[in-house]
C-alpha positions in Angstrom: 16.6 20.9 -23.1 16.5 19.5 -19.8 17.9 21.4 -16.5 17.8 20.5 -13.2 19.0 22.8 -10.2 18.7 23.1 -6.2 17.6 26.0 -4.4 17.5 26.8 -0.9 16.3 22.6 -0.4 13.6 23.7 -3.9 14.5 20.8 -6.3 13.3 22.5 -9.7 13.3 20.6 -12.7 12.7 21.3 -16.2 12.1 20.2 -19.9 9.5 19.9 -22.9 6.8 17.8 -23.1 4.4 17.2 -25.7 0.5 16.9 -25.0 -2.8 16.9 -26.6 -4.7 19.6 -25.9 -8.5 20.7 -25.1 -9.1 21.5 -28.8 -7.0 18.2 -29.7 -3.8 20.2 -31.1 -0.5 18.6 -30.0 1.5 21.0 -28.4 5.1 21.7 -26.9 4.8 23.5 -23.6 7.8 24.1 -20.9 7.0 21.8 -17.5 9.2 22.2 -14.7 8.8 20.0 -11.6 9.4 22.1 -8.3 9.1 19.8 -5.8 6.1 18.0 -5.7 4.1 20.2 -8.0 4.5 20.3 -11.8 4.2 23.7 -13.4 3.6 24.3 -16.8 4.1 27.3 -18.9 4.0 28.2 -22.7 7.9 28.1 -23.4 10.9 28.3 -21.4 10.9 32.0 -21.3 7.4 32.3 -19.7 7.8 34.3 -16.3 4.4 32.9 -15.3 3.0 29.2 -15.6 -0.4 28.3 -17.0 -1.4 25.8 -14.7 -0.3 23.1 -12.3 -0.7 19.5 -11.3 0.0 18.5 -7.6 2.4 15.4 -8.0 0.3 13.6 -5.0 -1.9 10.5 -4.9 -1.1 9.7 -8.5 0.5 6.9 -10.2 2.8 6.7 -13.2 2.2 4.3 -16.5 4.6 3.9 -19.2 3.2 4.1 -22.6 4.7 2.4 -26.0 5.7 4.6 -28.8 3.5 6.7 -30.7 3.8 7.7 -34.2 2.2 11.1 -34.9 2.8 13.1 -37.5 4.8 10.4 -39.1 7.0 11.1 -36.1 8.0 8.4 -33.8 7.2 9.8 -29.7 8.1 8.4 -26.2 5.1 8.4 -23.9 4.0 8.1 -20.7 0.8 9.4 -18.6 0.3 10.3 -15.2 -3.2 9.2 -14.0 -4.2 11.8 -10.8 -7.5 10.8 -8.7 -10.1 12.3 -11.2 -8.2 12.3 -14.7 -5.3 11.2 -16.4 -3.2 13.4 -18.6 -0.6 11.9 -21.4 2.5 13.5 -22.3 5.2 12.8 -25.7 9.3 13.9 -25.5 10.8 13.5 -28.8 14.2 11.6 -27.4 14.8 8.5 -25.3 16.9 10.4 -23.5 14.8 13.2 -22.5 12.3 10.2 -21.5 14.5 8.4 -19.2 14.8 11.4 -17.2 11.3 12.9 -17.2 10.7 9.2 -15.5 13.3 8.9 -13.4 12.3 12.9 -11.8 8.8 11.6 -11.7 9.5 8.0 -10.2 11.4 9.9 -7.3 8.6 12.2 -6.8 5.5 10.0 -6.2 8.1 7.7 -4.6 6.7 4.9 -7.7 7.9 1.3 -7.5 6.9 -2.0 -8.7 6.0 -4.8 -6.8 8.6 -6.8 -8.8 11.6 -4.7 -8.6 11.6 -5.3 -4.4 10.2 -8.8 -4.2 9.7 -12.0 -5.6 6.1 -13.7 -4.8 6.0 -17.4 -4.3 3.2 -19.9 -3.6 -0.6 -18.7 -2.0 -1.3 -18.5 1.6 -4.5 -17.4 1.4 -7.4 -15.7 0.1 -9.7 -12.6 0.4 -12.8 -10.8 -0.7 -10.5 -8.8 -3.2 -7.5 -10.5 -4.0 -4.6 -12.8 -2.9 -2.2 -13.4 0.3 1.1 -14.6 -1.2 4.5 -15.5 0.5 6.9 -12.7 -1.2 10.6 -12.7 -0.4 12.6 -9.2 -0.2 15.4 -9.3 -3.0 17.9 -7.2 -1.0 17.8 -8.4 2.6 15.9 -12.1 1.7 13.0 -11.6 4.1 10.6 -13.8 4.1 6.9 -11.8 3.6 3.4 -12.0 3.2 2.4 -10.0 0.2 -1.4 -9.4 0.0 -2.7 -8.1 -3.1 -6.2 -5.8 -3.2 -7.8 -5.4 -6.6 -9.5 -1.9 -7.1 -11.7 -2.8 -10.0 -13.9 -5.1 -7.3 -13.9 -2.5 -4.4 -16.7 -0.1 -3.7 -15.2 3.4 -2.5 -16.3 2.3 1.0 -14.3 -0.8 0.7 -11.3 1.2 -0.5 -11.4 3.5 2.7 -11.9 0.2 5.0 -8.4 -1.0 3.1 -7.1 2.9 3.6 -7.8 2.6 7.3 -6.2 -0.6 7.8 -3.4 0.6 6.2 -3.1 4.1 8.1 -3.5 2.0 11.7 -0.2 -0.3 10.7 1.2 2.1 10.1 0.4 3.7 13.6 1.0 0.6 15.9 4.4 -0.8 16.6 3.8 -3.7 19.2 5.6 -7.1 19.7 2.1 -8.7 19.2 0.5 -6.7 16.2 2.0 -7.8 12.9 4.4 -5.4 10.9 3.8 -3.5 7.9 7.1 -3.4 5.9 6.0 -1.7 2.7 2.7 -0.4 0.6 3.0 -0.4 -3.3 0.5 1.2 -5.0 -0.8 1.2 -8.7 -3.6 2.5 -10.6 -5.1 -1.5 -10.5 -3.6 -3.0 -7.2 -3.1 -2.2 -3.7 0.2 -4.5 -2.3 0.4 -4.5 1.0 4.1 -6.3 2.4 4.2 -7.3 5.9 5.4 -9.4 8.3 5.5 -13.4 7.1 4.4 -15.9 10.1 4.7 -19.6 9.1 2.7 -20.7 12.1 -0.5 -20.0 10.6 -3.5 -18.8 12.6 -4.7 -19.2 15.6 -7.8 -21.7 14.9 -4.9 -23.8 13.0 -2.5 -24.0 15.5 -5.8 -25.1 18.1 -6.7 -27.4 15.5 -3.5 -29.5 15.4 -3.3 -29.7 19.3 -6.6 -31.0 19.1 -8.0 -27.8 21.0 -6.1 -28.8 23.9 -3.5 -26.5 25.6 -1.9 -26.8 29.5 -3.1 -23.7 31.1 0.4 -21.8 31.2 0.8 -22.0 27.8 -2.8 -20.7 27.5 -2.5 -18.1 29.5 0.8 -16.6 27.6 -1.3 -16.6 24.5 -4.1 -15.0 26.3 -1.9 -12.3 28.3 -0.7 -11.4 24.5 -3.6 -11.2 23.2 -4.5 -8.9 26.3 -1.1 -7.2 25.7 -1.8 -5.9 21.9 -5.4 -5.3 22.4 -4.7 -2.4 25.7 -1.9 -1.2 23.4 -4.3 -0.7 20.5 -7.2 0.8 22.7 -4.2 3.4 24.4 -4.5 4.6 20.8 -8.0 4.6 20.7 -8.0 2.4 18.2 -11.3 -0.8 18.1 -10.0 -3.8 16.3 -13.8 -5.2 16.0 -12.7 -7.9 14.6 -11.1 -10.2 17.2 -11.3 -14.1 16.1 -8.4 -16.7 15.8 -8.5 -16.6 12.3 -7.1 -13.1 13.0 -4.3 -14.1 15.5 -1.3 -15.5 13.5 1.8 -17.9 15.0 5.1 -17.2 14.4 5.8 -20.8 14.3 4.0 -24.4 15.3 6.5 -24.6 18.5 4.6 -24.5 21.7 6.4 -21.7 22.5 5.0 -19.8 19.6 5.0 -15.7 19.8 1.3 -14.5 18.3 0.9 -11.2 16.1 -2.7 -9.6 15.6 -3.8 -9.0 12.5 -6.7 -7.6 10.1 -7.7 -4.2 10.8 -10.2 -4.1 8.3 -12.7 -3.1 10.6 -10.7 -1.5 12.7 -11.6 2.3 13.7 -9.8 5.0 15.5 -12.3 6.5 17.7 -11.5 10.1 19.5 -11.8 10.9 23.2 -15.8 12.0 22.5 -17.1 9.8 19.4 -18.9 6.8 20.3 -18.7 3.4 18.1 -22.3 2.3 17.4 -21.5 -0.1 14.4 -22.4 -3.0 14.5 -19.2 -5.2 13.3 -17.5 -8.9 13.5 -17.6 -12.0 12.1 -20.7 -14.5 12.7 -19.9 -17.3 13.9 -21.4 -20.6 12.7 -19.9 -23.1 15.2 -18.8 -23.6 18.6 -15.1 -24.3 19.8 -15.0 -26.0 23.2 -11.0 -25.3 24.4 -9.9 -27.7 26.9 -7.2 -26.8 29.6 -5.2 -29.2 31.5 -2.7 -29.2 34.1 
């Protein structure tokens, strides 16, 4: 049986799942989802729960069917930071709703079901840069994909603290962050699409020649995003051309910052004593004319 009720703004739901348990037995306990915490107790007229899992930070997989018992079982696990636990309903229907309460909880969705990815524009230390498009409005995006299984844990928090300082800056010259979907194997991370290219590419084409206003627009920009970041406290450490996207190949062009990889938020009293960058193997002479 599966009942779901509303409570002073407490969203309480609650059914029956099956699970393995410590001594291997498969059991039926009472769950019931109160917000974002899932209680579970040893049948539906418990008073007191057993135990709880905090419905944060964790991701959601589908399972096929299981036959135990020469019974037939829906499945599906939910895989939290340190350990993954697997549950069984007996009915499709009891299924689709345990999924649908837990999809809404951890806010799940797949890359997929929002966008459509198209051909590469690049490529990383951990993944891909794709252009994506956004099914319901047709945005054009650029969809970069991290894969977990090649990052160290400092690399995740590098990619957690990019993430978190998009999420903070909302500038004409720093590049959007539209969406993050997240998985127990990838890291997407949607934003802004600029068909210009970089910086160094746009140079390139011209030659590395540019009149001086049109230099000094790019420059003031430049200028522009960087003060912004810095009212925030926040280093970019990073600052290259390769990191400075066009929004088209117009000379009239807007630019967007990008990469804050090694980007830290430093407080009023902390000092930055890292060493970080890019080296740089070559020299770019730019030329400015009247």
């Amino acid at each position: 049986m599966i009942e779901e009720e509303i409570k002073q703004d407490i969203i309480i739901f609650s059914g029956s799942l099956y699970k393995n348990t410590h001594t291997k037995s498969f059991k039926k306990m009472t769950y019931r989802r109160i917000n974002k915490d899932l209680l579970y107790f040893k049948d539906n007229k418990s008073k007191f729960h057993k135990g709880l899992h905090h419905l944060c930070d964790v991701f959601l997989k589908e399972n096929p069917d299981k036959l135990i018992d020469k019974k037939v079982y829906k499945s599906f696990s939910i895989i939290f930071p340190s350990k993954t636990r697997t549950y069984y309903v007996e009915s499709n229907e009891e299924y689709v709703r345990w999924i649908s309460v837990l999809k809404t909880v951890i806010k799940y969705s797949e890359l997929n079901e929002n966008y459509s990815l198209q051909n590469e524009l690049g490529s990383g230390k951990f993944g891909l840069v794709k252009l994506g498009k956004n099914k319901k409005n047709q945005r054009l995006v650029a969809v970069k994909t991290l894969n977990k299984k090649e990052m160290s844990h400092s690399d995740f928090d590098l990619v957690k603290n990019e993430i978190e300082i998009m999420k903070v800056c909302q500038h004409p010259n720093l590049i959007k962050l539209y969406d993050i979907i997240e998985n127990e194997e990838e890291i997407h991370i949607v934003m802004e699409y600029c068909e210009g290219g970089d910086l160094f590419g746009f140079l390139e084409k011209r030659d590395f020649i540019l009149k001086e206003d049109q230099a000094a627009i790019i420059i003031y920009k430049i200028a522009s995003a960087i003060f912004y970041l810095h009212s925030y406290g926040i280093a970019h450490r990073d600052l290259k051309p390769e990191n400075i996207l066009m929004t088209d190949m117009s000379n009239t062009a807007d630019i967007k910052l990008m990469d804050f990889g090694l980007g830290k938020i430093i407080g009023p009293k902390e000092k930055c004593k890292e060493c970080f960058g890019t080296i740089v193997r070559f020299n770019i002479n730019l030329l400015l004319l009247n």
